[in-house]
C-alpha positions as CSV (number, residue, x, y, z in Angstrom):
1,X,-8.3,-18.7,3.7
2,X,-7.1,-15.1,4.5
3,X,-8.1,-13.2,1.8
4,X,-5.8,-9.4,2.1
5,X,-8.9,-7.1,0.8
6,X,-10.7,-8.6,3.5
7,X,-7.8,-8.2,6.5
8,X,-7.7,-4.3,5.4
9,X,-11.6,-3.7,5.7
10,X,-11.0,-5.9,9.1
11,X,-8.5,-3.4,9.7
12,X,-10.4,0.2,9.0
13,X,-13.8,-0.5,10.0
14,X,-13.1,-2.9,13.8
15,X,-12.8,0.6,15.7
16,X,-15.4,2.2,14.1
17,X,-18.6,-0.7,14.0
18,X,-19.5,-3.9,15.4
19,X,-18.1,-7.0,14.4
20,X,-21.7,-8.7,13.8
21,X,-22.6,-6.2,11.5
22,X,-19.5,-6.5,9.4
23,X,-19.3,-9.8,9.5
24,X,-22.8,-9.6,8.4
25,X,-22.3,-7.1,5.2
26,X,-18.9,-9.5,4.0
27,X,-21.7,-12.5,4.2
28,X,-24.3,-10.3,2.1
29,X,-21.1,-9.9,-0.1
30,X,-20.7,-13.4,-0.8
31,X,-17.6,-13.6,1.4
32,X,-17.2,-17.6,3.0
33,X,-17.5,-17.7,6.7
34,X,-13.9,-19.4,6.7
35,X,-12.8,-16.8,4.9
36,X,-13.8,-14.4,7.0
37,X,-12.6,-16.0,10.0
38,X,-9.3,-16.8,9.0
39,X,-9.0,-12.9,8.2
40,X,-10.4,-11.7,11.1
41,X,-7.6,-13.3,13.3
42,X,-4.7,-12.4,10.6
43,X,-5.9,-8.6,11.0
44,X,-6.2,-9.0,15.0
45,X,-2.2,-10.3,14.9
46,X,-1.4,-7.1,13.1
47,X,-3.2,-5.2,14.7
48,X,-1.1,-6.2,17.9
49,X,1.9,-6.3,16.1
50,X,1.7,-3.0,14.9
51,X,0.5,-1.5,18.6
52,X,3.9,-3.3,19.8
53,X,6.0,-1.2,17.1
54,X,4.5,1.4,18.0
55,X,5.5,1.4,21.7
56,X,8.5,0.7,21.0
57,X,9.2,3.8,19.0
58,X,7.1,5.9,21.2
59,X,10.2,4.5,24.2
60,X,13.1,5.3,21.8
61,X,12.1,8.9,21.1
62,X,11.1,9.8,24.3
63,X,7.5,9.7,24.2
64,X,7.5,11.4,20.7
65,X,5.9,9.0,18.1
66,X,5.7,10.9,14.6
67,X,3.1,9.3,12.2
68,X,3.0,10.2,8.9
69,X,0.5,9.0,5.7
70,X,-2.3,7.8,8.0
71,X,-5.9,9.7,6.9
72,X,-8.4,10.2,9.3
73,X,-12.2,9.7,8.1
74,X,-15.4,11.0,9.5
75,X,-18.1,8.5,10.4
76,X,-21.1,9.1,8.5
77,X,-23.3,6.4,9.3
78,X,-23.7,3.5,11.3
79,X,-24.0,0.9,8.7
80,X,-20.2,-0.3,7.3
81,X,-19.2,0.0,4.5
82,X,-19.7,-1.8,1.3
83,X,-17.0,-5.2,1.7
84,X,-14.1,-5.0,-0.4
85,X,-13.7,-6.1,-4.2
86,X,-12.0,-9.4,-5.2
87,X,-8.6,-10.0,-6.1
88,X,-7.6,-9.6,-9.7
89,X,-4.8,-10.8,-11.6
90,X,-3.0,-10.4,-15.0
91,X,-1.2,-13.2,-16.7
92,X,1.3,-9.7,-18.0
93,X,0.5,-6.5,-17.5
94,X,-2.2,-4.5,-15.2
95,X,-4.3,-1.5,-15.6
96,X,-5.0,0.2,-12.6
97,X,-8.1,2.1,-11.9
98,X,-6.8,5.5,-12.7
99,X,-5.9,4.2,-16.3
100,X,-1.9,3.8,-15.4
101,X,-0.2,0.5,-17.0
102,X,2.3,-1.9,-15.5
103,X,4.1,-4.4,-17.0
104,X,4.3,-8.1,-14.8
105,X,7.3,-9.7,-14.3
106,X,7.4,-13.4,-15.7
107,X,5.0,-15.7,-13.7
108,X,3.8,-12.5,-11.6
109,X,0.3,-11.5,-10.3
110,X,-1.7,-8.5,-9.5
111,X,-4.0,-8.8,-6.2
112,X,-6.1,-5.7,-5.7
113,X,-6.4,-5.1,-2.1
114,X,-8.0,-1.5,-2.1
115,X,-10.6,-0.3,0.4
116,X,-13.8,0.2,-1.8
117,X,-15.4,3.1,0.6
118,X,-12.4,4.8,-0.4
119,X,-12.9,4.8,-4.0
120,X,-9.4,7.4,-4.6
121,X,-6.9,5.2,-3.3
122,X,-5.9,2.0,-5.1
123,X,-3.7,-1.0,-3.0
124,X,-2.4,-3.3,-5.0
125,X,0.4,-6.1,-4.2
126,X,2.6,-7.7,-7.2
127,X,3.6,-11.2,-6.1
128,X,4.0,-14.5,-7.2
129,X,1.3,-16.4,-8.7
130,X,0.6,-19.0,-5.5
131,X,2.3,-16.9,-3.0
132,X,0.2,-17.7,0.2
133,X,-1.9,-14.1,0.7
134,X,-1.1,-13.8,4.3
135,X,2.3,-13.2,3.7
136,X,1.6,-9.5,2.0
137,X,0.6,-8.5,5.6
138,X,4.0,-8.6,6.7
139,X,6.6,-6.4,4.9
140,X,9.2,-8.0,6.6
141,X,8.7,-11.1,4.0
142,X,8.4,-8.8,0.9
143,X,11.9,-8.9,0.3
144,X,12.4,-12.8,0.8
145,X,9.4,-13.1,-1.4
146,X,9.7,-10.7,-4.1
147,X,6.6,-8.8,-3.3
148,X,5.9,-5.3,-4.0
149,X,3.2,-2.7,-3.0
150,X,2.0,-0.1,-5.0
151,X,-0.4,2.6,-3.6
152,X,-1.6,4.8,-5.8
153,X,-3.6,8.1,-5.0
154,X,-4.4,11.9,-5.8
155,X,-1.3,13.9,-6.2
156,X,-1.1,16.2,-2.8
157,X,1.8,18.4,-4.0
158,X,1.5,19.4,-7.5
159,X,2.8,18.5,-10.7
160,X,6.5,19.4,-12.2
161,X,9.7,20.4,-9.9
162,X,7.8,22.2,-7.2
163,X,5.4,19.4,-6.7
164,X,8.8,17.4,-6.5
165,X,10.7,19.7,-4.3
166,X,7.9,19.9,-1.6
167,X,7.4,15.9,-1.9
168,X,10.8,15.3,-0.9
169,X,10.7,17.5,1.5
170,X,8.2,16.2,3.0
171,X,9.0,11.9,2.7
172,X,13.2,12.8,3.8
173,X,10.8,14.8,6.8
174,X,9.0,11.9,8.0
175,X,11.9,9.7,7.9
176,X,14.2,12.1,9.8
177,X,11.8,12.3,12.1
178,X,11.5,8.9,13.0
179,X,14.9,8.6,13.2
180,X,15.5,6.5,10.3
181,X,18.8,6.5,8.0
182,X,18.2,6.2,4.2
183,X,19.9,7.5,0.5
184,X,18.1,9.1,-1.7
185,X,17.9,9.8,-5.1
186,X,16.0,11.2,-8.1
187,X,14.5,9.2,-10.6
188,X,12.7,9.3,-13.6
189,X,10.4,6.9,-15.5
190,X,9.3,8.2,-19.1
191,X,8.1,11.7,-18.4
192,X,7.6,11.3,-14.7
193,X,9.6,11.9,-11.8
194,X,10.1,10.8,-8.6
195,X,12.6,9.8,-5.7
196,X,13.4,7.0,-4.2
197,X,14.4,6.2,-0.8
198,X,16.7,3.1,0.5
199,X,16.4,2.4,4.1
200,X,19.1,0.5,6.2
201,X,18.4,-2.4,9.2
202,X,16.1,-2.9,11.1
203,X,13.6,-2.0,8.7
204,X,15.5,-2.7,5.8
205,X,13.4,-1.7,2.2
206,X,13.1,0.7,-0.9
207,X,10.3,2.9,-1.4
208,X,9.6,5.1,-4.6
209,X,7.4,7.9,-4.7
210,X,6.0,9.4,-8.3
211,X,4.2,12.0,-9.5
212,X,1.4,12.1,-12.5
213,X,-0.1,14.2,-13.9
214,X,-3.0,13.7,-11.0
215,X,-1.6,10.6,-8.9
216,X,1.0,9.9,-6.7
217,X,2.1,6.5,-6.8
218,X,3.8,5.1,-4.2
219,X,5.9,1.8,-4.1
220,X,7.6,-0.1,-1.4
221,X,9.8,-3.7,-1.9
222,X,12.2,-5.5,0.2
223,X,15.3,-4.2,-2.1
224,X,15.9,-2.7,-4.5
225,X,16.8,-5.4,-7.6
226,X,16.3,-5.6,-11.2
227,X,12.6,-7.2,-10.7
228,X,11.8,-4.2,-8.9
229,X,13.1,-1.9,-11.2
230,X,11.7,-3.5,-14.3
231,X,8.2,-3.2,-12.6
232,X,8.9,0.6,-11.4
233,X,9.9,1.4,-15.1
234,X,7.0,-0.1,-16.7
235,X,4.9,2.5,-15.2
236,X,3.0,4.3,-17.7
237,X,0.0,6.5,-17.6
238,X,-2.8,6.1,-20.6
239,X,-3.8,9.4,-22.5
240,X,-7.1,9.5,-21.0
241,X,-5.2,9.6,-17.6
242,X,-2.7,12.4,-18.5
243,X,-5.0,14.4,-20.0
């Protein structure tokens, strides 16, 4: 079975380590050979699908390919890292790490595909329950599906209006750059704020971007429809997080 958490640490660590010794650590993890396998090929395919992509933006601008929220980590050590942590699910809401709640649509779950050797930055995908876990590698399907992604991690631009004015500034950047048409607009859940950004073919899709009082959260669906936007507006953060 391809298991997402898995395809990620697939995904960060093939460049940096040898497969035996990662497939070695996700066995010392308790991870099933099939499983393993089976995710090992799914993050190979998307590995070359994404290479494909990115030649073909790198021809359409000219041999200028702009990439924006990638991180670049320093190799410590040669031994991987630890293998990533299970999926959870909610039968109606979710708490996230940080202490942020979200209320589940009806017959929704909550898969937590987050990189554990980077302990800041939550992934998780909201789907529904049975939907076959392969499918939340492609984001082509999310809007077919009805899945959305949510990453959530430390706030780079400040809290209040100015940390708002420099976000958008920066997300309407990236886009621009890559050539990509899109509205925007402000929006605001509770106390929070944030914009959000629809994008037309070929990469049809809606991403929001929010700012906590520490975290950015940062959520990407198909479409935008009223599932997505009662999941968006459940977003709350607990005391302990706001304080």
């Amino acid at each position: 079975m391809v298991r997402p958490e898995v395809v990620a640490y697939f995904q960060e660590n093939l460049k940096k380590f040898k497969l035996a010794e990662l497939k070695k650590q996700l066995a010392e993890e308790g991870i099933a050979e099939g499983d393993v396998a089976d995710s090992l090929k799914a993050a190979q395919k998307a590995q070359a699908a994404a290479r494909r992509k990115a030649m073909g933006r790198l021809l359409m601008a000219l041999g200028v390919l702009a990439i924006g929220g990638g991180a670049v980590f320093t190799l410590m050590s040669r031994k991987p890292p630890p293998a990533p942590a299970p999926v959870v699910s909610s039968a109606s809401g979710f708490v996230g790490k940080s202490g942020y709640v979200l209320r589940l649509p009806d017959g929704y779950t909550a898969i937590d595909s987050s990189d554990p050797s980077h302990a800041r930055v939550e992934v998780v995908y909201f789907c529904k329950a049975g939907t076959d876990q392969s499918s939340l590698l492609d984001t082509g399907l999310f809007g077919q599906l009805g899945i959305v992604r949510l990453r959530v991690e430390p706030n780079p631009f400040g809290p209040g209006l100015q940390g708002l004015t420099q976000m958008t500034q920066y997300m309407t950047g990236q886009a621009q750059k890559d050539g990509e048409k899109f509205a925007l607009k402000n929006v605001q859940i509770s106390e929070l704020r944030g914009i959000q950004m629809t994008f037309e073919d070929p990469d049809a899709r809606v991403q929001t971007y929010v700012i906590g009082q520490s975290s950015l959260y940062s959520f990407y669906a198909g479409g935008d429809n009223e599932l997505y936007e009662g999941l968006l507006n459940s977003l709350r953060e607990t005391q302990d997080d706001a304080e």
